[in-house]
PDB file of N, CA, C and O in Angstrom, chain B, residues numbered from 101:
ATOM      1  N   UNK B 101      -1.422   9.523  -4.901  1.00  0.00           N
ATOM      2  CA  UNK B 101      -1.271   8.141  -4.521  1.00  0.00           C
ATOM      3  C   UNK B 101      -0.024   7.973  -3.684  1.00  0.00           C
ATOM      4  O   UNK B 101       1.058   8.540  -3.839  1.00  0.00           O
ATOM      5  N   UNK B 102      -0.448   6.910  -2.585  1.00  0.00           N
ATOM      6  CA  UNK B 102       1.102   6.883  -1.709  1.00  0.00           C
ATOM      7  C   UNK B 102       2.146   6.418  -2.806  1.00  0.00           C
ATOM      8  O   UNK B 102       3.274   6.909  -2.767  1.00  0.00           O
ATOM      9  N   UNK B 103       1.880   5.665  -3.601  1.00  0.00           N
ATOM     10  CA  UNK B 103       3.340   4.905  -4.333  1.00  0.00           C
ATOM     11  C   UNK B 103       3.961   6.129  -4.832  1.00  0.00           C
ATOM     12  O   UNK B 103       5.045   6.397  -4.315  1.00  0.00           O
ATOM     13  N   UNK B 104       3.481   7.000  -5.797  1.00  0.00           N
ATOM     14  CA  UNK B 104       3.776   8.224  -5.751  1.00  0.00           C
ATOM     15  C   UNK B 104       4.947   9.202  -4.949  1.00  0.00           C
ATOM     16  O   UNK B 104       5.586  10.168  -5.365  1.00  0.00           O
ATOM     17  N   UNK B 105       4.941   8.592  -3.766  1.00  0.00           N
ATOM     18  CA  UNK B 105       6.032   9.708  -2.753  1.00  0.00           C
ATOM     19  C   UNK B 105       6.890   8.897  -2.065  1.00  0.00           C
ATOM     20  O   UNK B 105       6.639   7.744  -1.715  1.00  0.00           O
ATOM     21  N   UNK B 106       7.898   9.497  -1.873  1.00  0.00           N
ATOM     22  CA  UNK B 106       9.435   9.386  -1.193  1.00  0.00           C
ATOM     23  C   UNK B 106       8.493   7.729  -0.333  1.00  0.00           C
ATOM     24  O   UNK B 106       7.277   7.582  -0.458  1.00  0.00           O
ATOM     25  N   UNK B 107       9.321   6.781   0.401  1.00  0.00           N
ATOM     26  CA  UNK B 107       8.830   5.852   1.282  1.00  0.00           C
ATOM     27  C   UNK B 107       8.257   7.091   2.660  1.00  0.00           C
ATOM     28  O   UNK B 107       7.085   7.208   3.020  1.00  0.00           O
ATOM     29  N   UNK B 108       9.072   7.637   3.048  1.00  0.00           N
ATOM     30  CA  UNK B 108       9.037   8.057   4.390  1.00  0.00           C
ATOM     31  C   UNK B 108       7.759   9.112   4.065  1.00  0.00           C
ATOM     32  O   UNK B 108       6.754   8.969   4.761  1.00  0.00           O
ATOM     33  N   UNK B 109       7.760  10.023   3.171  1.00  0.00           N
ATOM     34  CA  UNK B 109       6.315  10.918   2.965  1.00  0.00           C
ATOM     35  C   UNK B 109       5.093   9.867   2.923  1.00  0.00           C
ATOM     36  O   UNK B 109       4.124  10.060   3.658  1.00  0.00           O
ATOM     37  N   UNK B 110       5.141   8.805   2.102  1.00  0.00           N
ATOM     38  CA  UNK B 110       4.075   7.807   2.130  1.00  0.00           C
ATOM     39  C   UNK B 110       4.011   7.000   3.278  1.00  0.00           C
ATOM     40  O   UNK B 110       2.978   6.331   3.244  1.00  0.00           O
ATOM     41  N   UNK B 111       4.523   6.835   4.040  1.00  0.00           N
ATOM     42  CA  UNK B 111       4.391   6.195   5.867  1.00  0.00           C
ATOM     43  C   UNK B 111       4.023   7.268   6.768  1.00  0.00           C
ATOM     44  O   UNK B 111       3.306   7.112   7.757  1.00  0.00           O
ATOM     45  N   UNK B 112       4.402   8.074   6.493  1.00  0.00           N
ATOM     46  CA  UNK B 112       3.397   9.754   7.111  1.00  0.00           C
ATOM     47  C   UNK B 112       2.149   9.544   6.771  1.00  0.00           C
ATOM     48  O   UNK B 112       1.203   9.311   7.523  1.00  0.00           O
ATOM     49  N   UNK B 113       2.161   9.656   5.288  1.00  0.00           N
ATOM     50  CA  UNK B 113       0.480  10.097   5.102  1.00  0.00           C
ATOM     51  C   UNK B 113      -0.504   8.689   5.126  1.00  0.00           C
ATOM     52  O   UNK B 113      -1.719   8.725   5.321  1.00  0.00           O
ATOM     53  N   UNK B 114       0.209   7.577   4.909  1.00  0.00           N
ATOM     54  CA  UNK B 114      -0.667   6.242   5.468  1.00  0.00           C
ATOM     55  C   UNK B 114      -1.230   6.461   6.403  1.00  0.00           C
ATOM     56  O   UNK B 114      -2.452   6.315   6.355  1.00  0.00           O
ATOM     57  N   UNK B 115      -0.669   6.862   7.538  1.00  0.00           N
ATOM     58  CA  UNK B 115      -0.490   6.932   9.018  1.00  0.00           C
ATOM     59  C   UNK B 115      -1.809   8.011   9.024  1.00  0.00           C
ATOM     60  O   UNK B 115      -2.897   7.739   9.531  1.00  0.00           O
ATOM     61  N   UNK B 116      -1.464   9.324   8.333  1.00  0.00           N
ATOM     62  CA  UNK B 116      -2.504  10.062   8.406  1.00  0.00           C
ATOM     63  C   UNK B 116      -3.495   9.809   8.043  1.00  0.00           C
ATOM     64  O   UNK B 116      -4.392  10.187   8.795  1.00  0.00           O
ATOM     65  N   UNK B 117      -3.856   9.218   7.024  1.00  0.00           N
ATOM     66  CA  UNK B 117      -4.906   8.464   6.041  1.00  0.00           C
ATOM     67  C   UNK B 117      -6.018   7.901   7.263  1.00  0.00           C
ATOM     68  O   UNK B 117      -7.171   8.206   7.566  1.00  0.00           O
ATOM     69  N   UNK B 118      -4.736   6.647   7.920  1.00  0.00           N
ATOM     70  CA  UNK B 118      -5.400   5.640   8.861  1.00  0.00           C
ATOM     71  C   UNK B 118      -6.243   6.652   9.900  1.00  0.00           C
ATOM     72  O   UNK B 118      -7.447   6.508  10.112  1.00  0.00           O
ATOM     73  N   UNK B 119      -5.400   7.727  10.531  1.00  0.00           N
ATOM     74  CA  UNK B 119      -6.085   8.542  11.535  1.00  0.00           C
ATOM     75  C   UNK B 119      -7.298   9.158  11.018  1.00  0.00           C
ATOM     76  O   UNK B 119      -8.152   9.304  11.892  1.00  0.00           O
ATOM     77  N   UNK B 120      -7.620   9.551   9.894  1.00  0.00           N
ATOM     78  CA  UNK B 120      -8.997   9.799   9.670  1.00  0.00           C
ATOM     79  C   UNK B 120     -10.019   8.598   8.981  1.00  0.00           C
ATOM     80  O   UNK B 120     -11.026   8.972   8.381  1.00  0.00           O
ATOM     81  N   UNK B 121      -9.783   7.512   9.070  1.00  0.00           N
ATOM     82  CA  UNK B 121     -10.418   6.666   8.729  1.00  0.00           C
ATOM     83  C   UNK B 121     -10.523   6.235   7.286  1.00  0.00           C
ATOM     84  O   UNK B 121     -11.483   5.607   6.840  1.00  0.00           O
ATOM     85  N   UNK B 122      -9.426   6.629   6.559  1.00  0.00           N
ATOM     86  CA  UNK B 122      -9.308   6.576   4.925  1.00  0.00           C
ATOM     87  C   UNK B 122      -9.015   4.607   5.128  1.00  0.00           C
ATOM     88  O   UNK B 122      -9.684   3.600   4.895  1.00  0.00           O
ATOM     89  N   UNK B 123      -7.931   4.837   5.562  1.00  0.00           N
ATOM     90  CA  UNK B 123      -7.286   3.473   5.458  1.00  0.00           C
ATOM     91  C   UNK B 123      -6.920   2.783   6.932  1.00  0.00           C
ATOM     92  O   UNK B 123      -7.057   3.281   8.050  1.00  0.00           O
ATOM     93  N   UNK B 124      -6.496   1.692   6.625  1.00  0.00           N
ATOM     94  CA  UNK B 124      -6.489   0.863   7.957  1.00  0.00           C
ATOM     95  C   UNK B 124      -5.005  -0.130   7.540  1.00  0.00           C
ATOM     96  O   UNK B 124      -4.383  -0.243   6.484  1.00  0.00           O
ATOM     97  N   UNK B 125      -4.828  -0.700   8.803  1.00  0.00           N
ATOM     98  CA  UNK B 125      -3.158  -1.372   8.446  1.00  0.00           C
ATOM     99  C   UNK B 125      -3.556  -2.548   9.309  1.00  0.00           C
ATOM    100  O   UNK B 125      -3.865  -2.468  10.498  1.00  0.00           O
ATOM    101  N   UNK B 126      -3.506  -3.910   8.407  1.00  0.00           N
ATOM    102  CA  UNK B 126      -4.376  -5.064   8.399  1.00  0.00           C
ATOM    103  C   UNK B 126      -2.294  -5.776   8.933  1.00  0.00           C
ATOM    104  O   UNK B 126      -1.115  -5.674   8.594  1.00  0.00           O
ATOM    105  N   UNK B 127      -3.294  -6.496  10.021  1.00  0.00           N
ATOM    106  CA  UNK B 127      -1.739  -7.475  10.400  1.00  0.00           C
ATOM    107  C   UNK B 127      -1.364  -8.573   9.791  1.00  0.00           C
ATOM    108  O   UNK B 127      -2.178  -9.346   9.287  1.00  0.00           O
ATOM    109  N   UNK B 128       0.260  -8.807   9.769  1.00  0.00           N
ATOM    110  CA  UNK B 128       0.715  -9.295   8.142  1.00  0.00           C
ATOM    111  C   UNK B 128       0.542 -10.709   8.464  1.00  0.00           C
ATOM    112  O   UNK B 128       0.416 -11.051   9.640  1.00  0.00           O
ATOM    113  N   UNK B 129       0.530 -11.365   7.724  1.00  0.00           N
ATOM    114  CA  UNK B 129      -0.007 -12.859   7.563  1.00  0.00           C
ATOM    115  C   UNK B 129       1.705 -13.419   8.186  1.00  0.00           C
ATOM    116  O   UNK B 129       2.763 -12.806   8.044  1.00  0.00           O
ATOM    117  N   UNK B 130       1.453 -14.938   8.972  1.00  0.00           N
ATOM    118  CA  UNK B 130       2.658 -15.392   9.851  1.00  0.00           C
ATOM    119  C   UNK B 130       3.654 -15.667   9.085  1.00  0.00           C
ATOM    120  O   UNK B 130       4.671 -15.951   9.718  1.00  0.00           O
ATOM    121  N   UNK B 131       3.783 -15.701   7.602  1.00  0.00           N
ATOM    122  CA  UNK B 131       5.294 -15.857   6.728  1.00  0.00           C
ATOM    123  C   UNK B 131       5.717 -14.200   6.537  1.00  0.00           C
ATOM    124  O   UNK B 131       6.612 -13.785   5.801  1.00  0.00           O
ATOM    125  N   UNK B 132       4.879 -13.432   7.350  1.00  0.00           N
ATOM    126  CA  UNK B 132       5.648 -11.976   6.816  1.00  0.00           C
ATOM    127  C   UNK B 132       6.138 -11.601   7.971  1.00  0.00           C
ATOM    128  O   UNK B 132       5.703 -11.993   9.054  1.00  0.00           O
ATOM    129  N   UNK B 133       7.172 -10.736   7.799  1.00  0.00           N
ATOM    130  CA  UNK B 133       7.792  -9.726   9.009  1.00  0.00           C
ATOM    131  C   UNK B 133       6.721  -8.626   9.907  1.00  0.00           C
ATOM    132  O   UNK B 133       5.666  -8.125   9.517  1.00  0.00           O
ATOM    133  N   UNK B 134       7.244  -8.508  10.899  1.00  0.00           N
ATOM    134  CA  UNK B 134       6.161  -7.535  11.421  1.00  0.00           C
ATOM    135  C   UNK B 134       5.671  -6.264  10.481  1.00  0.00           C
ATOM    136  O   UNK B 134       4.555  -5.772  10.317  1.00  0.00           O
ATOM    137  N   UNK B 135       7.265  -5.862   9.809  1.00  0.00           N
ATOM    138  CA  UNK B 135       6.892  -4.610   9.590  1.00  0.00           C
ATOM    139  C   UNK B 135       6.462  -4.413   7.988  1.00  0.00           C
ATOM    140  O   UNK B 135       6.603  -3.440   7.247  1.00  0.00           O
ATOM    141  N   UNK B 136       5.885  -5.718   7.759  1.00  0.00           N
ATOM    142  CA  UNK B 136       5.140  -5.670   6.127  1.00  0.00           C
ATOM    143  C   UNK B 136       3.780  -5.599   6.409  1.00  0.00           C
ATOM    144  O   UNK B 136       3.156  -6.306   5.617  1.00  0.00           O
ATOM    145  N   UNK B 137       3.110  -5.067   7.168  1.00  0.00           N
ATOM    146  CA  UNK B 137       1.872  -5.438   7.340  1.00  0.00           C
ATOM    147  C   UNK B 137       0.974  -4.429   6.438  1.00  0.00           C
ATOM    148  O   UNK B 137       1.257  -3.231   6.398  1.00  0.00           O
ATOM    149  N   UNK B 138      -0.023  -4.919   5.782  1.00  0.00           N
ATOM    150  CA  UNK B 138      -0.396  -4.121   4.614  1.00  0.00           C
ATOM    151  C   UNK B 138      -1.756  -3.104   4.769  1.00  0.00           C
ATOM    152  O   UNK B 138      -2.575  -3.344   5.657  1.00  0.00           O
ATOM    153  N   UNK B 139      -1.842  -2.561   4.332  1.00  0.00           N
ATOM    154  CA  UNK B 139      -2.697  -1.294   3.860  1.00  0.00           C
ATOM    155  C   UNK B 139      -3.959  -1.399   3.163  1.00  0.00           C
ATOM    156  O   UNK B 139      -3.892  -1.723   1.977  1.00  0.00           O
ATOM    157  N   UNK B 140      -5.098  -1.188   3.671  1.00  0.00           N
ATOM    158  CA  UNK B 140      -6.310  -1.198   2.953  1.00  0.00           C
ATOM    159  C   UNK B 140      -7.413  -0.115   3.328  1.00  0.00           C
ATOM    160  O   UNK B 140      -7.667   0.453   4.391  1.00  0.00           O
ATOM    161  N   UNK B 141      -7.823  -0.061   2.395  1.00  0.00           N
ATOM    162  CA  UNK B 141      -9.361   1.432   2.539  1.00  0.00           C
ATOM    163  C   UNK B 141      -9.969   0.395   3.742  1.00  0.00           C
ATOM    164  O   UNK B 141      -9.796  -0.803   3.968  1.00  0.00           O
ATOM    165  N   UNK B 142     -10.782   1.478   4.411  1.00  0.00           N
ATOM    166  CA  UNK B 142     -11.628   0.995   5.392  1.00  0.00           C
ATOM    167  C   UNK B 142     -12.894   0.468   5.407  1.00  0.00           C
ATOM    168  O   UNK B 142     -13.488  -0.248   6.214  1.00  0.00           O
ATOM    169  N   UNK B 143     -13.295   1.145   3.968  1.00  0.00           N
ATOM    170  CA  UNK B 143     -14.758   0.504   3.196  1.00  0.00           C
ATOM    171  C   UNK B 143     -14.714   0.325   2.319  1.00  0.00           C
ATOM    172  O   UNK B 143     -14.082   1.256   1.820  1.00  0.00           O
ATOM    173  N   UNK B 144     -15.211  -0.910   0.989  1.00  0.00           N
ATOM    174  CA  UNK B 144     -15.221  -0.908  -0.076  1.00  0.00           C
ATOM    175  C   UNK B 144     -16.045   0.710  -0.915  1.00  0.00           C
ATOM    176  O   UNK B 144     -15.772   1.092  -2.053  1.00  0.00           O
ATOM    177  N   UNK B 145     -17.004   1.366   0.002  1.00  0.00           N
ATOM    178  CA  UNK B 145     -17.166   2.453  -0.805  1.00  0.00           C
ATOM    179  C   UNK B 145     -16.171   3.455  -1.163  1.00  0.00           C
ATOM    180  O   UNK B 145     -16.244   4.119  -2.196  1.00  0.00           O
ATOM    181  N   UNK B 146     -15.157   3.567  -0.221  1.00  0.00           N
ATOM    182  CA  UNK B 146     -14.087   4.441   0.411  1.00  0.00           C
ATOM    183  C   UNK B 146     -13.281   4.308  -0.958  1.00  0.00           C
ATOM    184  O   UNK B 146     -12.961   5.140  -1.807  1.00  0.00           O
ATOM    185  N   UNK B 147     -13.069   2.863  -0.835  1.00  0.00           N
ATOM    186  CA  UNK B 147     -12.175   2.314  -2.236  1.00  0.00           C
ATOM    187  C   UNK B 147     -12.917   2.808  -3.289  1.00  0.00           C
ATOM    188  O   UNK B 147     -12.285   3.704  -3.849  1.00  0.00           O
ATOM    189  N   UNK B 148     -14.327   2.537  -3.949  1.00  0.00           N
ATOM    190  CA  UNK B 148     -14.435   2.925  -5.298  1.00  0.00           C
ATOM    191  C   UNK B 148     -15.026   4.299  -5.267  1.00  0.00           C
ATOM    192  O   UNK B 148     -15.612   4.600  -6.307  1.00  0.00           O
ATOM    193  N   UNK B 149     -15.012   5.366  -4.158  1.00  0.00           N
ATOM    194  CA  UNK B 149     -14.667   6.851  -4.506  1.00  0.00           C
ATOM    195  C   UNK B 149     -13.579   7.232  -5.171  1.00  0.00           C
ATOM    196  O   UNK B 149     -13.560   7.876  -6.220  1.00  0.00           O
ATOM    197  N   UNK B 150     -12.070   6.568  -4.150  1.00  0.00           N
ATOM    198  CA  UNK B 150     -10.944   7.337  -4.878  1.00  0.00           C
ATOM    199  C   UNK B 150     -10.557   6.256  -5.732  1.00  0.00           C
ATOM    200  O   UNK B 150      -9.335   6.121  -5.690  1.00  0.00           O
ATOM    201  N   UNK B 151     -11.030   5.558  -6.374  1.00  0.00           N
ATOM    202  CA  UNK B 151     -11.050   4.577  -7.729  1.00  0.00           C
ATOM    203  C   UNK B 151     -11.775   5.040  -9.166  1.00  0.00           C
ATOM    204  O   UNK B 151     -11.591   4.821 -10.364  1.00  0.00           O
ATOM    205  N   UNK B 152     -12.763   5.854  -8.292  1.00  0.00           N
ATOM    206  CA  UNK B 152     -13.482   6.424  -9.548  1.00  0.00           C
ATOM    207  C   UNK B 152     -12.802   7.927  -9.834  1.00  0.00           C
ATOM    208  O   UNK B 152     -13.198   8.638 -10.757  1.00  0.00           O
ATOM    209  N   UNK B 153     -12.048   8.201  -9.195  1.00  0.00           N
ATOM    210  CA  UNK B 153     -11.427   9.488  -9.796  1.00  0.00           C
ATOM    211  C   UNK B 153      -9.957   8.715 -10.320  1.00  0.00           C
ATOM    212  O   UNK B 153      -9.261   9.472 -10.997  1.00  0.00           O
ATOM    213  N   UNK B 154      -9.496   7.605 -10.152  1.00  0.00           N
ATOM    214  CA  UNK B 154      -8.241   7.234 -11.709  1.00  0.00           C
ATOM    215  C   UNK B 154      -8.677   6.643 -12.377  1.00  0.00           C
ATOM    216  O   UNK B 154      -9.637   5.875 -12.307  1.00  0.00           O
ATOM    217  N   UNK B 155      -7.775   7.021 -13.431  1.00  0.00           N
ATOM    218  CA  UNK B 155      -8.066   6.561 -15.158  1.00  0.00           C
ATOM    219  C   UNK B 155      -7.403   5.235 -14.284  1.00  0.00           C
ATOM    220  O   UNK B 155      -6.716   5.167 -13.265  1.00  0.00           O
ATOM    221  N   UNK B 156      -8.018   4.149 -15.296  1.00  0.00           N
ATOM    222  CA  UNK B 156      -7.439   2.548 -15.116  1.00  0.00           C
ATOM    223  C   UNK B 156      -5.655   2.506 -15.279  1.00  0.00           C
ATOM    224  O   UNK B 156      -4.974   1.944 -14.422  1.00  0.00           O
ATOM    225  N   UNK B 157      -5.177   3.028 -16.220  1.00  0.00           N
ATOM    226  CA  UNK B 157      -3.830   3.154 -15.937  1.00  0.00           C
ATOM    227  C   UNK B 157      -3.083   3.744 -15.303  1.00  0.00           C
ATOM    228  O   UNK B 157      -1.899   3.406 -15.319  1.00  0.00           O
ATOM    229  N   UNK B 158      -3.685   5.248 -14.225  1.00  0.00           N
ATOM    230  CA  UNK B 158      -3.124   5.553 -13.214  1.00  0.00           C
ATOM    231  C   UNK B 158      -3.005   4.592 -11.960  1.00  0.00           C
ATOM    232  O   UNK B 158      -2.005   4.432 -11.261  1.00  0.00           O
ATOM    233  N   UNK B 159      -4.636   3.797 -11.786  1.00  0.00           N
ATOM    234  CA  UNK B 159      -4.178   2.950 -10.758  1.00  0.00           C
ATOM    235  C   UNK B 159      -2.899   1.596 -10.877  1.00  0.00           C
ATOM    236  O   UNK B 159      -2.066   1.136 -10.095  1.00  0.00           O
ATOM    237  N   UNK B 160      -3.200   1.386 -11.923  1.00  0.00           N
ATOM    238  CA  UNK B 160      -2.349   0.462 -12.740  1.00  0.00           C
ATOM    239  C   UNK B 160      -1.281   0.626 -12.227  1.00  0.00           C
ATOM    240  O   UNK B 160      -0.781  -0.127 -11.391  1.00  0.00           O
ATOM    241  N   UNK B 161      -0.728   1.783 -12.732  1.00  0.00           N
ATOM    242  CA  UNK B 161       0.881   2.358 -12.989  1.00  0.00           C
ATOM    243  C   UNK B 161       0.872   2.285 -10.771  1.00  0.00           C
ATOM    244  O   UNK B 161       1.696   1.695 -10.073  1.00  0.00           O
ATOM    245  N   UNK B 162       0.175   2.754 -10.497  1.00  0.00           N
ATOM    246  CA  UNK B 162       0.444   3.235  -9.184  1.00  0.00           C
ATOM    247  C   UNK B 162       0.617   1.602  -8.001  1.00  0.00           C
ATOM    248  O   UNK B 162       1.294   1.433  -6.987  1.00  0.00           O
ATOM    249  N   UNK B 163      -0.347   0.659  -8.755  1.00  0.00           N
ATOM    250  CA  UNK B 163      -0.067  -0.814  -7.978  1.00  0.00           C
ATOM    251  C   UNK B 163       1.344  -1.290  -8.647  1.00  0.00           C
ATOM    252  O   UNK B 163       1.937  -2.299  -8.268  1.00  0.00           O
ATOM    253  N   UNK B 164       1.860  -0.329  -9.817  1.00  0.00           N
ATOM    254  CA  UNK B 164       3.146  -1.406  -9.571  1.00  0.00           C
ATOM    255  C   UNK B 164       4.520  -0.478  -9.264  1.00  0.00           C
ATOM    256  O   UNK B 164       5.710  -0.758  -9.128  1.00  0.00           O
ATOM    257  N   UNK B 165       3.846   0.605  -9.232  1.00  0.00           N
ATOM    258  CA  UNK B 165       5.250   1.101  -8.215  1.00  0.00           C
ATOM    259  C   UNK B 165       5.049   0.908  -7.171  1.00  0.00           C
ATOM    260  O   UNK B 165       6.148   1.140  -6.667  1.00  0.00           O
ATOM    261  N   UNK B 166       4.163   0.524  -6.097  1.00  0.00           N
ATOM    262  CA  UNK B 166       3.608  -0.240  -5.068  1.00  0.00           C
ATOM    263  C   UNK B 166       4.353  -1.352  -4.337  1.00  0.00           C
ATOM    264  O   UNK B 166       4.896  -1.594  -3.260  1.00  0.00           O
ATOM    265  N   UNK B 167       3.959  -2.126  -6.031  1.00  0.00           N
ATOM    266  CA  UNK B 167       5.206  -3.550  -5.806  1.00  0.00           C
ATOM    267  C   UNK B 167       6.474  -3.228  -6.010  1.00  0.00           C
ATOM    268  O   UNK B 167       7.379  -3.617  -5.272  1.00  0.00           O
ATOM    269  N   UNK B 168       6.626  -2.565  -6.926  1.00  0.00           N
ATOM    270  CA  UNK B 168       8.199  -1.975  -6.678  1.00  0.00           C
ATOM    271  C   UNK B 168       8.537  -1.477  -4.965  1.00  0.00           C
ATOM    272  O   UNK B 168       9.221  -2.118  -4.167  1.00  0.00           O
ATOM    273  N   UNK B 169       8.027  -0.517  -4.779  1.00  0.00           N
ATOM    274  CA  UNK B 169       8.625  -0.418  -3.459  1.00  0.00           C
ATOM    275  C   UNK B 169       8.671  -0.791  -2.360  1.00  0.00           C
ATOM    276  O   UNK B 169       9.303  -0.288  -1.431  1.00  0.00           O
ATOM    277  N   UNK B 170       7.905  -1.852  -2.355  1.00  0.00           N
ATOM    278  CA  UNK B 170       7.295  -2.988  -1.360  1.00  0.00           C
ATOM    279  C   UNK B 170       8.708  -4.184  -1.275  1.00  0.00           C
ATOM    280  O   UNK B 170       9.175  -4.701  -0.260  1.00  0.00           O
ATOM    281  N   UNK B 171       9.085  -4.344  -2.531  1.00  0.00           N
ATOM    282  CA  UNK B 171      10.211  -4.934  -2.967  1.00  0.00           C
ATOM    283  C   UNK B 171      11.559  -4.077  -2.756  1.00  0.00           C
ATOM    284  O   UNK B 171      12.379  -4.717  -2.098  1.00  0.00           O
ATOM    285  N   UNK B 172      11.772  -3.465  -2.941  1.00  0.00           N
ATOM    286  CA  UNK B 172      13.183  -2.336  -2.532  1.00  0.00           C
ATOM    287  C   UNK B 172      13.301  -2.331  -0.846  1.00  0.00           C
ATOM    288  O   UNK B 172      14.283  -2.356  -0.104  1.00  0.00           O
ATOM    289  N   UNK B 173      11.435  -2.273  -0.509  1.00  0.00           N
ATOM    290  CA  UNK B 173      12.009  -1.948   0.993  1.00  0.00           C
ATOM    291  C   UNK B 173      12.144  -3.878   1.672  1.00  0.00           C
ATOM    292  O   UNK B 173      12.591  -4.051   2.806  1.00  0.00           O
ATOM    293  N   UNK B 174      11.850  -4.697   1.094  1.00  0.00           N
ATOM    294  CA  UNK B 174      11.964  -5.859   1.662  1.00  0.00           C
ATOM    295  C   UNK B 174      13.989  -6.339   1.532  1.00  0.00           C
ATOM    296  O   UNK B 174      14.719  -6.843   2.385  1.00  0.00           O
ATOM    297  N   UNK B 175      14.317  -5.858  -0.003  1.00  0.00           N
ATOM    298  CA  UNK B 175      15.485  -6.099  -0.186  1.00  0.00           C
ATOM    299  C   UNK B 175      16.566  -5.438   0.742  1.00  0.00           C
ATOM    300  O   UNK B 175      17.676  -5.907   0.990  1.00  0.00           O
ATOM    301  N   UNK B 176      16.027  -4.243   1.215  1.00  0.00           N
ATOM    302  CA  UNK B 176      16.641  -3.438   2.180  1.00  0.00           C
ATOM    303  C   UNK B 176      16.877  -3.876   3.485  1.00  0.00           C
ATOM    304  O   UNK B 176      17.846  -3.751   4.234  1.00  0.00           O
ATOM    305  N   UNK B 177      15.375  -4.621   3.645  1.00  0.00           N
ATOM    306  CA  UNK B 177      14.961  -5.334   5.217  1.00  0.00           C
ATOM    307  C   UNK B 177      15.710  -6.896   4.907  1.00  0.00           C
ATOM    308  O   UNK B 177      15.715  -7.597   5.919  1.00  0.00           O
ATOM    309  N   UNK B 178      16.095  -7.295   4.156  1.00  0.00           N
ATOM    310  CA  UNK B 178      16.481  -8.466   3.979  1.00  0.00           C
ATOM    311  C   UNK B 178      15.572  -9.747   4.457  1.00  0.00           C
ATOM    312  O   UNK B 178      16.003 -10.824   4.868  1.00  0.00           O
ATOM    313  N   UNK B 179      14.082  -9.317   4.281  1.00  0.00           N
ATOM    314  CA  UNK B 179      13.167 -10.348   4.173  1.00  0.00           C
ATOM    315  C   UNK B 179      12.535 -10.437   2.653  1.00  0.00           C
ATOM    316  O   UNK B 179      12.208  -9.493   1.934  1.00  0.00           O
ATOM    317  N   UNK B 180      12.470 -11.644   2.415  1.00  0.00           N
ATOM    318  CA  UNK B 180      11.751 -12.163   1.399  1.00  0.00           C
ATOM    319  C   UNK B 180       9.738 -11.847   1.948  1.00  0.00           C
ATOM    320  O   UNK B 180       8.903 -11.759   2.848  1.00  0.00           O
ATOM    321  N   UNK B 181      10.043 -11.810   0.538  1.00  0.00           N
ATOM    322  CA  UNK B 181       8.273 -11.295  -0.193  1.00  0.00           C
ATOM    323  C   UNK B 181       8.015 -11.872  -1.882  1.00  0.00           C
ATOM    324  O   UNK B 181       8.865 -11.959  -2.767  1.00  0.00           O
ATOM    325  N   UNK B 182       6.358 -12.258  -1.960  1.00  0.00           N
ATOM    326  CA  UNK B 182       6.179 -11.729  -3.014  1.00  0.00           C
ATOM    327  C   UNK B 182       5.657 -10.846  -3.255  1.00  0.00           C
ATOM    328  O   UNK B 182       4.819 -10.439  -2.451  1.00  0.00           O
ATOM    329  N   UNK B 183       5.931 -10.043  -4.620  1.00  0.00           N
ATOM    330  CA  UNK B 183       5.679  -8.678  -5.051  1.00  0.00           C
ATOM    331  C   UNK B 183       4.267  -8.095  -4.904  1.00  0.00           C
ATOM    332  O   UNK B 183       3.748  -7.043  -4.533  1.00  0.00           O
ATOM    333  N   UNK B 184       3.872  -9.393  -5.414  1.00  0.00           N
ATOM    334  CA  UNK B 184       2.441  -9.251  -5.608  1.00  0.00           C
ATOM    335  C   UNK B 184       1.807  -9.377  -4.553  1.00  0.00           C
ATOM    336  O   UNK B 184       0.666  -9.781  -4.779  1.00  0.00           O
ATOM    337  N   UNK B 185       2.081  -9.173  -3.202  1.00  0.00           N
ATOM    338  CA  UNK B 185       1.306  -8.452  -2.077  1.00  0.00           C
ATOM    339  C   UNK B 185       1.251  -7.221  -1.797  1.00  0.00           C
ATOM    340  O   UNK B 185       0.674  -6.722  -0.831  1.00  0.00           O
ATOM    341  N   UNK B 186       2.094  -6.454  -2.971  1.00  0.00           N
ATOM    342  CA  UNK B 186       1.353  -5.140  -2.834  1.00  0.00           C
ATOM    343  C   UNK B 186       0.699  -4.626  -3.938  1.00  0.00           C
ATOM    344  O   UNK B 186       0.770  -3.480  -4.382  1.00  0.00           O
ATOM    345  N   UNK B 187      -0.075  -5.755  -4.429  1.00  0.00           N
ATOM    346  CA  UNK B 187      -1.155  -5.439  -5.304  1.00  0.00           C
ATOM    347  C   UNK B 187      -1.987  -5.053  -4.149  1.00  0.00           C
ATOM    348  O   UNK B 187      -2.214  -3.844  -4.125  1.00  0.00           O
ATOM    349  N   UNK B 188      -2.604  -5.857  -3.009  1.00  0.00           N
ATOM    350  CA  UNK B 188      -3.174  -6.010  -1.648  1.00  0.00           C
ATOM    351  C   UNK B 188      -3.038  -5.148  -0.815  1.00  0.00           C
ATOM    352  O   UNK B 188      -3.816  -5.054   0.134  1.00  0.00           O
ATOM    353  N   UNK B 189      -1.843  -4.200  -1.029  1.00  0.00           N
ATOM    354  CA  UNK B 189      -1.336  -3.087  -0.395  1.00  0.00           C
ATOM    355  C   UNK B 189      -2.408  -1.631  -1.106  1.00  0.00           C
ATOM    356  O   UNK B 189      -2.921  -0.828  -0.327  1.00  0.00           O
ATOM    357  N   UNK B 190      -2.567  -1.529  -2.399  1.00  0.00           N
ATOM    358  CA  UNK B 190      -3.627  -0.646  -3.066  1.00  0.00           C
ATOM    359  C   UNK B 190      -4.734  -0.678  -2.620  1.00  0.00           C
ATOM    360  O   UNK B 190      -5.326   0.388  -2.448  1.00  0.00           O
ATOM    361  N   UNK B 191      -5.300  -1.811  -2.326  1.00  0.00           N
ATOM    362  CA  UNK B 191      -6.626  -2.248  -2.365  1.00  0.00           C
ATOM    363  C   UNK B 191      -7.485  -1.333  -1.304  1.00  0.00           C
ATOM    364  O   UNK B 191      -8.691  -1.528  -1.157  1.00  0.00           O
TER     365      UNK B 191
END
C-alpha cells in the first residue's frame, strides 16, 4: 500500500501505478491547493481486486495512515485540509 512508504517512494509509485493504468490523479476540488489533488483506481473493478486481497483492517489501518500523511504533508505545505479527504485518496 502507498501509505505504507516513505512520501517520496509513494509519489514514485503513484506515478507508476497511474502510468499503467492502476490509478489516476483526479483534480483537487477549488478550496484545495494544486498540489493535493487526489488519487483513485481507474475502475471500480480495479478497486475491489486489490480490496479483495486486504483483510478489512489492513485497508483500515492503511486509510488512516493515508490521512495521517495527507495531514503532515499539508502542515508542511502550510495549507489547510480535512483529513478525511484522504479517506478519497484510498479509494
Amino acid at each position: 500500500m502507498l501509505a505504507g512508504l516513505a512520501f517520496a517512494e509513494a509519489l514514485q509509485t503513484a506515478r507508476q501505478l497511474a502510468d499503467i493504468e492502476i490509478l489516476r490523479q483526479n483534480s483537487p476540488s477549488p478550496r484545495q491547493a494544486p498540489s493535493t489533488g487526489l488519487i483513485s483506481f481507474v475502475h471500480p473493478l480495479v478497486r475491489a481486486a486489490v480490496y479483495e486481497e486486504l483483510t478489512e483492517t489492513a485497508r483500515l489501518d492503511g486509510h488512516a495512515r493515508a490521512a495521517r500523511l495527507l495531514a503532515d504533508k499539508r502542515r508542511h505545505a502550510g495549507t489547510r485540509g480535512r483529513s478525511s479527504a484522504a479517506h478519497r485518496t484510498c479509494r
